[in-house]
N, C-alpha and C positions, 0 to 999 in steps of 0.2 A: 504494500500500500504506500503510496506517495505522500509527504510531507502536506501535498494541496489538500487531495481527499480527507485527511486526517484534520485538515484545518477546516474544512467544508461539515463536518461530522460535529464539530465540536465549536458552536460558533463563539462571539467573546461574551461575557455573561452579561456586560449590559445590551446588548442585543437582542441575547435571549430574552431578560426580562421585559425587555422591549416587546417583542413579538407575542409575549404570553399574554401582558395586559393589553396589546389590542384582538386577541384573539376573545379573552375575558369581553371585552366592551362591544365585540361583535355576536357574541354569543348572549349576554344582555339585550342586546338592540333587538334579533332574530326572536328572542323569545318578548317581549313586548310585543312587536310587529303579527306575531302567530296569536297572541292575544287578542288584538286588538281585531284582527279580522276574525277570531272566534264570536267576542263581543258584537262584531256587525251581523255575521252571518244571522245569529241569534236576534238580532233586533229587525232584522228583514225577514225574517221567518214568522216574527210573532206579528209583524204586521202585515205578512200577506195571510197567516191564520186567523187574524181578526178582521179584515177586512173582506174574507169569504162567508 
């Protein structure tokens, strides 16, 4: 294994920590986002069931 790959494998820690809290703040987002069209769907539901 090469000096690069071994460098690519192992990135420098503040980088890592970098990359984990935007992964954190996108996996945050995705799950409000999945929320929030749960919440829709449910409110366009109940109003085409009361509207029938």
């Amino acid at each position: 294994m090469s000096k690069q790959n071994e460098f690519d494998l192992n990135p420098l820690p503040g980088q890592e920590t970098a990359n984990l809290r935007n992964q954190r703040k996108y996996r945050k987002t995705t799950v409000i986002v999945i929320f929030a069209l749960g919440l829709l769907s449910m409110a366009v539901f109940a109003a085409k069931a009361s509207a029938s």
